[in-house]
N, C-alpha and C positions, 0 to 999 in steps of 0.2 A: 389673877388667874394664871399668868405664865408661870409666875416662881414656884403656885402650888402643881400647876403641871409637869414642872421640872422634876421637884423634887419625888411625887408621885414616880415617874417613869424611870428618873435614877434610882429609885430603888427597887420599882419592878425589873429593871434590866439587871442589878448585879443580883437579882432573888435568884433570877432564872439562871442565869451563870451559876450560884450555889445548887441548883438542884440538879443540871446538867450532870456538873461536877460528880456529884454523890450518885446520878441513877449510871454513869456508865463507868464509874470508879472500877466495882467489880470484874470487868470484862479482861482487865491487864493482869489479874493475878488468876491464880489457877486455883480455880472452885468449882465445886459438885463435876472435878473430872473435866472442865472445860478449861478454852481458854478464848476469845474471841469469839465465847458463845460455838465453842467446835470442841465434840470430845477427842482429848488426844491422851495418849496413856502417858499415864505420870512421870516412864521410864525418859520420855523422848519431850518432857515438857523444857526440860533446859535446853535441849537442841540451838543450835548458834543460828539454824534457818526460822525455827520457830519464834525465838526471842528477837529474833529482827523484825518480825512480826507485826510483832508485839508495842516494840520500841518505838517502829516507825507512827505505827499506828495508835500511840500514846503522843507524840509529838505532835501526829497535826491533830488531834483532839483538842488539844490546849494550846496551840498555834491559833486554832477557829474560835476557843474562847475569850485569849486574851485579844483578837482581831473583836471580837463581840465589845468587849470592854471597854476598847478606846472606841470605836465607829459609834458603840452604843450610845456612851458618857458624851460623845462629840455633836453627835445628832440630837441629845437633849440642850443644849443650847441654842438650836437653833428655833425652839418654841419660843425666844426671848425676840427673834426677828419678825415671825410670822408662824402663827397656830398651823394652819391648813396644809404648810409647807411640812412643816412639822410631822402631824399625821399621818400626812403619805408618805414622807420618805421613810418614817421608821413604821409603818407599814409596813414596805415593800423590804426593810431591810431582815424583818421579823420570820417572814417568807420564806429571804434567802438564806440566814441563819437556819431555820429550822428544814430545810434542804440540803445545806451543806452537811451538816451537823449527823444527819440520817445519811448521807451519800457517803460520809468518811468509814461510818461507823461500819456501814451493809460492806462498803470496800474491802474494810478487811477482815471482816467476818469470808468474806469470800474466798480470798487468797489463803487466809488460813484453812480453810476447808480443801481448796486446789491441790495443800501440802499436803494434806489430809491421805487424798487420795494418792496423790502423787508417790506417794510412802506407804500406800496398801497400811494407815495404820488404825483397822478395824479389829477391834475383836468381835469374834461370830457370838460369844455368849450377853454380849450385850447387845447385838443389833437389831435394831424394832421390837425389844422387847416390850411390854407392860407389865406391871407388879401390882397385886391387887393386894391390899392388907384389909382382911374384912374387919379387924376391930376400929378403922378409920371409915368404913361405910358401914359401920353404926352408928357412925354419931354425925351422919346429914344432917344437916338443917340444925344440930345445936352451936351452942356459942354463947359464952359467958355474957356476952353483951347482948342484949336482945334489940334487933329491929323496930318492934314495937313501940319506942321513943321518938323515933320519927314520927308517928303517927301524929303523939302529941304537938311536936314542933309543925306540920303541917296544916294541923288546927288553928292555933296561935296563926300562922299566916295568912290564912284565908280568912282569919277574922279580921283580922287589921286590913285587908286587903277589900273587903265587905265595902264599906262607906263611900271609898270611889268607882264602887263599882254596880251598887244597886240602890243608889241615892235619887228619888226622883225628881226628875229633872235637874241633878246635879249637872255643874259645868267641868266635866272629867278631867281629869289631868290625868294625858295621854303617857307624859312620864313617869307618873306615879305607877297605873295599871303596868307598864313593860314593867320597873324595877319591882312588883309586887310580882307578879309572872317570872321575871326570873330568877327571884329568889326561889318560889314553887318547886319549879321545874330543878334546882340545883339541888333543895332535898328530898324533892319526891325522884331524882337520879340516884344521890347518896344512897336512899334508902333499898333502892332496888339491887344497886350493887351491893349494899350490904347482906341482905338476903342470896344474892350469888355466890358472894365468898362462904356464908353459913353453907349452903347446898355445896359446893365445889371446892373449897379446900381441903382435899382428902390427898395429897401427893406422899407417895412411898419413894421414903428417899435413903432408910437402911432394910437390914435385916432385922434391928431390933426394935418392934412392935410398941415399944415402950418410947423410945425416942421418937417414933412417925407420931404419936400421938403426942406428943409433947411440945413437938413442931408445929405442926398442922393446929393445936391450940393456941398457940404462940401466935403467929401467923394470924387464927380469924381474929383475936383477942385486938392486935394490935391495927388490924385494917378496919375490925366494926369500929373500933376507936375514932381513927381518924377519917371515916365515914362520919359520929356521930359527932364530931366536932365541927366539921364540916358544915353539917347541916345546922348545926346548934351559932354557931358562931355566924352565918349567912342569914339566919334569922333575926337575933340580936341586931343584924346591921339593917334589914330591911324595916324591924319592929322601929326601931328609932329613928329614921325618916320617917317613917308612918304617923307615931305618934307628935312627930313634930312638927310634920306639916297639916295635920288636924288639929293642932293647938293655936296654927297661926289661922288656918281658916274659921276657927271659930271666933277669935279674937278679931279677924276683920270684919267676919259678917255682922258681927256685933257692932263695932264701927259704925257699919255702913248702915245698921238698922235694917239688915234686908230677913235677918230671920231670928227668930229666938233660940235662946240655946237650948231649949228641947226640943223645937223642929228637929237641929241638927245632930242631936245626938240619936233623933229617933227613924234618921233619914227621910224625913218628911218636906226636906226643903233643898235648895239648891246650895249646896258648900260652896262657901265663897272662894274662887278660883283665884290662890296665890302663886308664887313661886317659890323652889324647893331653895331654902337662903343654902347657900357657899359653903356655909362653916356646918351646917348639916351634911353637907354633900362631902366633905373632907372628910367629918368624921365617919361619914359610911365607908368610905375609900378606905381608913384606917381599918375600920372595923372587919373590912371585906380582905384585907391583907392577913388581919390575926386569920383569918378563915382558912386563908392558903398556908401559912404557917401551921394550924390544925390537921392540915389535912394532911400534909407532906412528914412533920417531923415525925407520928406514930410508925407512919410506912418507911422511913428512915431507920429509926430505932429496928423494926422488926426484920430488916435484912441485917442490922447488925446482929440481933439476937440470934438470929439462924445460921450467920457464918461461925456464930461461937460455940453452938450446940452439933457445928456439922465437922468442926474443926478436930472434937473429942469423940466422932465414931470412927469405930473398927472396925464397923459392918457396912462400910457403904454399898448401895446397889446403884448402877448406871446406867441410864438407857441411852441408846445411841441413835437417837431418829436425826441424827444432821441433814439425813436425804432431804428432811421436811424442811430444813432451814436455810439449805446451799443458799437461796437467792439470798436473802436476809430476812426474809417474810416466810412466817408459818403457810406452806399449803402440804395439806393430809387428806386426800378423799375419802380414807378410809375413817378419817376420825368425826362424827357429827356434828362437835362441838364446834360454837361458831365464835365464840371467846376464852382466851386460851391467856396464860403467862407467857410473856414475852422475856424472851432469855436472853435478849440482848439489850435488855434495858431493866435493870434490878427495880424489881417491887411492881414493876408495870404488867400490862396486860395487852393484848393484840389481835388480832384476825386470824380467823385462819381462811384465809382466798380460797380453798376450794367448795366453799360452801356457800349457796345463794343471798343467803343473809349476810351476809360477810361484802361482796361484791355491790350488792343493792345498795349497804350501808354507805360503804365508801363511795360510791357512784352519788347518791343523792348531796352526800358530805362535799363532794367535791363541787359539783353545781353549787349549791348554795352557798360555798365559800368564795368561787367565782361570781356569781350573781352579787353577794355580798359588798367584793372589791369594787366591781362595775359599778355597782349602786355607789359607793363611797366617789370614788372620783371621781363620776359624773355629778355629784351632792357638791361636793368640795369643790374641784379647781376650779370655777366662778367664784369663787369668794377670795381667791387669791387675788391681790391687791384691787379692791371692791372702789366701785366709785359710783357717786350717787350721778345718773344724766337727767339734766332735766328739758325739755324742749315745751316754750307755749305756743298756739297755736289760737287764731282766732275765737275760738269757742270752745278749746281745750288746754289741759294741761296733763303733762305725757309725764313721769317718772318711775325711773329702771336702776335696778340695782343687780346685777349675779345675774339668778337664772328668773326675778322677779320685775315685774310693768304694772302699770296702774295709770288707766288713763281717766284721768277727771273732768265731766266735761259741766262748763259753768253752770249749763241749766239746771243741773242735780244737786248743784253744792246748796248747802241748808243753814251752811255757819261756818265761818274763818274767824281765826284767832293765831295774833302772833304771843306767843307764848317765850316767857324768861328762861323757860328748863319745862323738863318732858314731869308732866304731870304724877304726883307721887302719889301711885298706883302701883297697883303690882303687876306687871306687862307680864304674860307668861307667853312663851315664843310656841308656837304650834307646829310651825314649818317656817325654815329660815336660818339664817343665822344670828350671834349673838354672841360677842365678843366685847371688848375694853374698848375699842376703836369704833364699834356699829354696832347698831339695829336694824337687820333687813330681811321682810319678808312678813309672813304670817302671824299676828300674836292675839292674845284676847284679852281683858281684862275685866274686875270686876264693877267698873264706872262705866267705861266705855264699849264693852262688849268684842265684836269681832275688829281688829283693827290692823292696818298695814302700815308698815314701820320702814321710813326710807330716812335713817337719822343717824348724823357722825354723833358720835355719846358725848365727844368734847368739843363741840363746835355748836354755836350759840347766835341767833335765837331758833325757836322750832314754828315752824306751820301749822295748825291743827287744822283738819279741811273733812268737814263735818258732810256726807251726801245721805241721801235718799237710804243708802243700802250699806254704807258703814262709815270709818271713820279712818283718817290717815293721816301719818304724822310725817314731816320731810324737813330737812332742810339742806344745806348746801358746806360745803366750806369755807366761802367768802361766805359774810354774814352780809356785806353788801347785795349779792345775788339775791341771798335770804328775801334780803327788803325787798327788793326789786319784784319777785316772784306773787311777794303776798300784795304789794300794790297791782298787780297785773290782777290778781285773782281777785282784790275785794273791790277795785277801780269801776266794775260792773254791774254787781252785785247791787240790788235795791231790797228794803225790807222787805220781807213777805206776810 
């Protein structure tokens, strides 16, 4: 698990350095009349105040990247010491990266605007204009690519998604329904934004009618694209978990003889409750990265296409709303719209704060990313170096691991058994954790049912401690203790 976490997260961390890279490239050279995301006239773009700007604020861009690079690369090593550790620190480093990164950028967005002013260098024929080109609002809502493909790909999900979720009296797997859920939700998002860019990509950016339509096809052509990869590629990855973990529950229940394989094809019975095996789960990881790769390279491509169709006019027209942008965040009361292009981050899109939905949005976003974290580290730092306590007591037996206890008291126990190795079953973890080192906390299986798991995975022999209301597996580090524990508990015990 470590090595594949490693390598998983080195290569999410330099993707993300690569797409940095590319979405605020633009901001340093002088395009559609800006420069820092600030329109400045072309005359005064060389200026030696300007270009320091510029300079500086190209430096710590990539001063903050390649700081990402090493901290990044340095902190995936430390998943090789300890997971938990691991998690939170590049959590919290993720955070700060994606804070600094918005605070360099808004920075000098800022100052360049301050010159801005500072230099009266407004022209009055561009200021808060709008341009309306009616033969780009006639063509709302079309788009080479049509939306309607989603539909398909949503279908396909909710079928594979069906089996764990209206099986009666199946035994759910609670990870399955999330990763089916969020796969849903990522193309029933896709699809909606893509239907927003059909409606909304109408931007006048010459005088010549012919090139705004040219663009502006460009444009939906290549975002429904990587909208419909997006969605298509997210499914692919979910469909193949799905179908692979319905091939192994069918093959256990069959095993176990607990149902026939037409019960279970016709959800007539309980699917046999496995876990999702490793090398499935990687390959979804895989699968789920071409997805990010789909969705970014089109939206890549089409700001290259546009700087090359912008590069060859002679008619450009400019509007000068910076008043909206001073802060670095869009606010326009006058404008309704509550999702806008973001001009300081190429291919993106952004808020505009003076608008209710806009505020609410990021209001409830920020809660629930907060809630999020709280929930994580209060989850996690208990399992930071975990240790099983066990305490006997005349008439009981007390075992605690993390944020988990279980107190077993002799009269309930129904069956002890000291066990060579944990039962080959397939333990699926419900609540708990579940590492290379331990089992601790919640799990179920298809033998044994609901079960509580206080066991080092490499430390030998196991307890099986059979009561009234479930069953639970323990053992110790010393295997002497081991023994020790299960003579104390079965020392009492008479047939029943």
């Amino acid at each position: 698990m470590s090595i594949a976490l490693f390598i998983i997260f080195l290569f999410m961390n330099s993707f993300i350095l690569l797409i940095m890279k590319f979405v605020y490239a633009n901001n340093y050279s002088y395009t559609e009349g800006m420069l820092l995301g600030v329109h400045i006239p072309k005359e005064h773009s060389e200026d030696e105040a300007v270009q320091s700007i510029v300079t500086t604020a190209r430096r710590k861009m990539n001063r903050i990247l390649w700081i990402n690079l090493i901290l990044g690369t340095a902190l995936c090593f430390v998943v090789f010491w300890e997971i938990i550790i691991f998690v939170l620190a590049y959590t919290i480093w993720m955070i700060a990266f994606c804070f600094l990164i918005t605070y360099a950028n808004n920075s000098a967005h800022r100052k360049m605007y301050a010159l801005k002013l500072a230099n009266d260098w407004i022209i009055p024929d561009q200021k808060k204009k709008r341009y309306i080109d009616t033969n780009l609002s006639a063509q709302i809502g079309k788009s080479e690519i049509s939306f309607n493909y989603h539909g398909i790909i949503l279908l396909v999900e909710l079928i594979c998604l069906l089996p764990f979720v209206i099986g009666k009296g199946a035994t759910i797997s609670t990870t399955m329904i999330i990763m089916g859920l969020c796969s849903v939700l990522i193309s029933l998002t896709s699809m909606i934004f893509h239907i927003y860019v059909n409606r909304h990509e109408r931007i006048v950016y010459s005088s010549d009618p012919q090139l705004n339509q040219t663009i502006n096809k460009t444009m939906k052509i290549y975002k429904g694209l990587a909208m419909l990869l997006l969605s298509l590629i997210n499914a692919i990855a979910w469909i193949y978990v799905a179908v692979d973990f319905l091939i192994h529950c069918i093959s256990s229940a069959s095993k176990s003889q607990q149902i026939s394989l037409s019960d279970i094809l016709n959800f007539r019975g309980a699917l046999a409750d496995v876990s999702l095996c490793s090398s499935a789960f990687y390959v979804y990881i895989f699968i789920q990265t071409l997805a990010a790769i789909g969705l970014f390279a089109p939206l890549l491509m089409a700001q290259s296409r546009k700087r090359e169709l912008l590069a060859a006019d002679t008619q450009p027209l400019y509007v000068d709303d910076d008043e909206y942008w001073k802060t670095g965040y869009y606010y326009n009361p006058s404008d309704p719209h509550v999702l806008v292009q973001n001009r300081l981050q190429s291919g993106n899109y952004t808020f505009n704060y003076a608008t209710r939905g806009a505020k609410i949005f990021t209001g409830l976003t920020y809660i629930l990313i907060t809630a999020c974290i709280a929930w994580m580290i209060g989850a996690l730092v208990p399992f930071i170096n975990v240790h099983i306590d066990t305490q006997l007591d005349s008439n009981k037996l007390t075992v605690s691991a993390a944020i988990y206890s279980s107190e077993i008291y002799f009269d309930d126990i129904e069956e002890v058994q000291l066990l060579d190795e944990l039962p080959d079953d397939d333990f699926v973890r419900t609540n708990g954790g579940a590492t290379d080192e331990y089992l601790i906390g919640h799990f179920k299986s298809s033998t044994y049912g609901k079960c509580e798991m206080y066991v080092y995975v490499d430390c030998l022999p196991i307890i099986m401690i059979k009561t009234r209301d479930e069953v639970i597996f323990m053992n110790t580090k010393d295997s002497d203790d081991t023994y020790s524990i299960y003579k104390s508990i079965n020392s009492p015990k008479t047939p029943k």
